[in-house]
C-alpha positions as CSV (number, residue, x, y, z in Angstrom):
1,X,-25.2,49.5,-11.7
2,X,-21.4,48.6,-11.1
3,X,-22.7,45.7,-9.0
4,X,-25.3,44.6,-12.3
5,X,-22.4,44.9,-14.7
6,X,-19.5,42.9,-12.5
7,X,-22.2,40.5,-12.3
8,X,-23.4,40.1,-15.8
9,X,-19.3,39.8,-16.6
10,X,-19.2,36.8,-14.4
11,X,-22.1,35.3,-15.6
12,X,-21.2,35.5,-19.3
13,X,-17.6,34.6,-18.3
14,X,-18.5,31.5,-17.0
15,X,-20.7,30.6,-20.1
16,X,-17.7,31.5,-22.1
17,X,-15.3,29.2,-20.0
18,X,-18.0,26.1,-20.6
19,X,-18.8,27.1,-24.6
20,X,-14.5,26.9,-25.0
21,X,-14.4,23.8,-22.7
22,X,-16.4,22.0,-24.8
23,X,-14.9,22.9,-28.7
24,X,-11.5,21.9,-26.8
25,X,-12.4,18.5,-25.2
26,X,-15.3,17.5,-27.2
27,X,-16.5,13.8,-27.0
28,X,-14.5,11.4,-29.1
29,X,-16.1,9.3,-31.7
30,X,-17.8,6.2,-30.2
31,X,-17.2,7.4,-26.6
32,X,-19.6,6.4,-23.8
33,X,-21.7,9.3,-23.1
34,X,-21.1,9.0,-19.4
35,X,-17.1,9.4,-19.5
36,X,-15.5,12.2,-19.0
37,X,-18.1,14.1,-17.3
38,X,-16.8,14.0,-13.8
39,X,-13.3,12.4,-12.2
40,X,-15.1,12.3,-9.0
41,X,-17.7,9.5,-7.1
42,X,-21.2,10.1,-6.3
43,X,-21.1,11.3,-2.5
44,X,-24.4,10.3,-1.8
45,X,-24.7,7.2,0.6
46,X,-26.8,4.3,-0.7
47,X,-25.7,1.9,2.5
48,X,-25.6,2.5,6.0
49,X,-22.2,1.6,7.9
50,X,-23.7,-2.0,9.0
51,X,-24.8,-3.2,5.5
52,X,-21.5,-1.8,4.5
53,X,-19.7,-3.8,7.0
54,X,-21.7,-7.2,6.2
55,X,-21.2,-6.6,2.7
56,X,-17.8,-6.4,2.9
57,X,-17.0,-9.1,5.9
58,X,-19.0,-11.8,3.7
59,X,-16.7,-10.9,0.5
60,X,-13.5,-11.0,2.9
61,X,-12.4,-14.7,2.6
62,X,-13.0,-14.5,-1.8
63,X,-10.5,-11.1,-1.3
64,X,-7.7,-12.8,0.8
65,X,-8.2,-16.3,-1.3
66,X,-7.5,-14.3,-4.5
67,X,-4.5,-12.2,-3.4
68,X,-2.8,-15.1,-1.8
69,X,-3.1,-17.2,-5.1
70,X,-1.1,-13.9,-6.9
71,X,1.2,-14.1,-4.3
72,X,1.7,-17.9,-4.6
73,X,1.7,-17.9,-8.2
74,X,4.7,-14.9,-8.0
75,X,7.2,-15.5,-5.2
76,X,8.6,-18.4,-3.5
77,X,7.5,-17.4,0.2
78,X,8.8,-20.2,1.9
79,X,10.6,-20.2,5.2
80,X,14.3,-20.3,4.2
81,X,16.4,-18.4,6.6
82,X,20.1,-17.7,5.4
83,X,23.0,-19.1,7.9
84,X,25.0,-16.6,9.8
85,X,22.8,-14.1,8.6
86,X,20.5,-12.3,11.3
87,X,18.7,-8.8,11.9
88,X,19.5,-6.0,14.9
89,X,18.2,-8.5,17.6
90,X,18.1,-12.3,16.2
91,X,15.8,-12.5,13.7
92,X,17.3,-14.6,10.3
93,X,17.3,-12.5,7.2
94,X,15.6,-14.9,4.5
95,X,17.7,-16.2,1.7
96,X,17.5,-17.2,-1.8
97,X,15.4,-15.4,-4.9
98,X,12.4,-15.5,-4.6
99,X,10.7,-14.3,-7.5
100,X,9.3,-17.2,-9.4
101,X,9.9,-17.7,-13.4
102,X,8.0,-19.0,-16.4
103,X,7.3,-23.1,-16.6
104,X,10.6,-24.3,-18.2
105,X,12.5,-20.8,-17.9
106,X,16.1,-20.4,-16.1
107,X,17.8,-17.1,-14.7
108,X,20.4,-18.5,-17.6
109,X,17.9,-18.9,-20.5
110,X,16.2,-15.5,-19.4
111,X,19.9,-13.8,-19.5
112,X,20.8,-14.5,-22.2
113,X,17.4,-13.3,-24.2
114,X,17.3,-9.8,-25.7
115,X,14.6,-7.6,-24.2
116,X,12.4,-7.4,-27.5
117,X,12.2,-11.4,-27.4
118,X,11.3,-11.5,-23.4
119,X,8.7,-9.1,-24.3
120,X,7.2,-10.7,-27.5
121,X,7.1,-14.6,-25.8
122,X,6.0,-13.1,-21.9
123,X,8.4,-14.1,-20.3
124,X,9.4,-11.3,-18.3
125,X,8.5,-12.9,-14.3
126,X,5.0,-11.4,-12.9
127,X,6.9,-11.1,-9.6
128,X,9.2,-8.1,-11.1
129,X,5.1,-6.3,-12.1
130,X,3.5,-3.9,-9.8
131,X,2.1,-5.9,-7.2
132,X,-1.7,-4.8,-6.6
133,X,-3.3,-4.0,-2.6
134,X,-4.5,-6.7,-1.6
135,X,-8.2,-5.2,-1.8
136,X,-7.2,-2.7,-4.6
137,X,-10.7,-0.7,-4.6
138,X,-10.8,-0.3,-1.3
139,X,-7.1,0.4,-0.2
140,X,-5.9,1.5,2.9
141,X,-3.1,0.3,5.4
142,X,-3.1,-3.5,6.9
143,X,-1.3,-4.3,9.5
144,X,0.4,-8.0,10.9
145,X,-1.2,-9.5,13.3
146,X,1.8,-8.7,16.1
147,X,1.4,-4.8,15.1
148,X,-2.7,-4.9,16.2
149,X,-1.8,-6.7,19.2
150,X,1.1,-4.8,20.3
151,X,-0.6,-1.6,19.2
152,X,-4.1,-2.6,21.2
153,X,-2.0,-3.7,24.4
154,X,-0.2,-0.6,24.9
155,X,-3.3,2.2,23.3
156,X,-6.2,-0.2,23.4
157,X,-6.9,1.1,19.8
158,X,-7.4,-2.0,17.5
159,X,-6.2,-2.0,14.2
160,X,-8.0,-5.2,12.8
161,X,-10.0,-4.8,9.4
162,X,-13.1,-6.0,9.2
163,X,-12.6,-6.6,5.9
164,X,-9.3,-8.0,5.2
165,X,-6.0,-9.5,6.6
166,X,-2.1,-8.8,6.2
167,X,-1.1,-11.2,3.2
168,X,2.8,-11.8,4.0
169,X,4.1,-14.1,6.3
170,X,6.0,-13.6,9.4
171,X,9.1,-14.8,8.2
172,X,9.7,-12.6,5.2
173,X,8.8,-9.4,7.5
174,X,11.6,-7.2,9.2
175,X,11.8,-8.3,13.2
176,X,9.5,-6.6,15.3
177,X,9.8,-4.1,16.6
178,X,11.8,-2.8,14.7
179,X,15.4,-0.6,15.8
180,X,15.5,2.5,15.6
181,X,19.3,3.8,15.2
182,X,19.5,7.9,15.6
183,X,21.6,9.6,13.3
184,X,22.2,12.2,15.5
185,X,23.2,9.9,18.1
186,X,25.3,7.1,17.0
187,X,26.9,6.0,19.9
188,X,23.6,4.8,21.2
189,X,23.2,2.2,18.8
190,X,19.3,0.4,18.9
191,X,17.4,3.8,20.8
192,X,14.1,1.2,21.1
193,X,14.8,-0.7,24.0
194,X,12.9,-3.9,22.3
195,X,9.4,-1.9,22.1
196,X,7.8,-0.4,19.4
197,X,7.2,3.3,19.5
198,X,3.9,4.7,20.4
199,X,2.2,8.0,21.9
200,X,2.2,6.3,25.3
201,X,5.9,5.5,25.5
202,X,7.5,7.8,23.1
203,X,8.7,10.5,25.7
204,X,10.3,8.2,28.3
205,X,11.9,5.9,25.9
206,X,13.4,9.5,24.2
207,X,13.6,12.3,26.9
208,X,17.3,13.0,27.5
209,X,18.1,11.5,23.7
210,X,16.0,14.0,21.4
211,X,15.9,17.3,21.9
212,X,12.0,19.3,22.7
213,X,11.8,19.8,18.9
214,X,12.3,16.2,18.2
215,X,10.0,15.0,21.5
């Protein structure tokens, strides 16, 4: 009888939860009947993995043509190294801004506008705006080209996506690979020995430097 009544209290608890749920959040005038039922995706799988891939290899180039057009249209990613100016091991640091104004705007005219009046004429540069993934529904990390290959030489695990390419060029990224400088160990200056860290090399490039809890 306990049993009965414990579960007759859930029961009518849970009808209670969905009666209040409803009289709090009801539909808005005009809204789609659809939204708001569920924040989540259907699970179910409509494709299998190689009419997923197909789909999405064939769409690639229309992806990276896009993104690179946003990124032409923002910055100024030419190759303009700064003199006397170089990274850990050589590599030039690029100089010069490189976010791109309005047709007919200067860093003066733009400086000397009040906020309101950059905002009511657009002015404000796209570059300084959230820049999108290049693939934003789909997401996930892209790598340089030099990352897969060093990454597949020393693992053999390859990195490439089947459905899109890095976007920057090679000059605007950081030198690779990149140093590592420990805080705990100052006096070694650049720990990486030129390679770039990985599960196969990690211990001998480390061991003697890092202590068990950091290996």
């Amino acid at each position: 009888m306990n049993l009965l009544r414990v579960s007759l209290g859930v029961a009518l608890g849970a009808v209670a939860f969905v009666v209040i749920a409803s009289m709090v959040n009801p539909p808005l005038e005009g809204q789609d009947a659809d939204r708001g039922r569920t924040s989540y995706a259907p699970v179910a799988l409509t494709e299998d993995f190689a009419t997923v891939r197909a789909r999405m290899e064939a769409a690639k180039p229309g992806v990276m043509k896009r993104h690179l057009e946003l990124l032409e249209e923002r910055y100024d990613l030419s190759d303009r190294p700064a003199k006397g100016v170089k990274m850990s091991r050589g590599k030039a640091v690029q100089a010069g801004i490189r976010v791109k104004l309005p047709a007919g705007m200067t860093w003066e005219k733009l400086a000397g506008m009040k906020p309101a009046e950059i905002r009511a004429k657009g002015l404000w540069p796209s570059g300084f705006l959230p820049l999108p993934h290049p693939n934003h529904p789909e997401g996930g990390m892209v790598f340089p080209q030099f990352h897969i290959d060093e990454v597949k030489k020393q693992t053999d695990r390859d990195l490439v996506r089947f459905d899109l390419d890095f976007d920057l060029p090679d000059h605007i990224l950081p030198e690779y690979p990149p140093a590592i400088y420990l805080t705990t160990r100052p006096d070694l200056g650049d720990v990486s020995q030129g390679e770039v860290i990985t599960t196969e090399n990690y211990y001998g490039l480390f061991n003697g430097i890092l202590n068990p809890k950091q290996l």
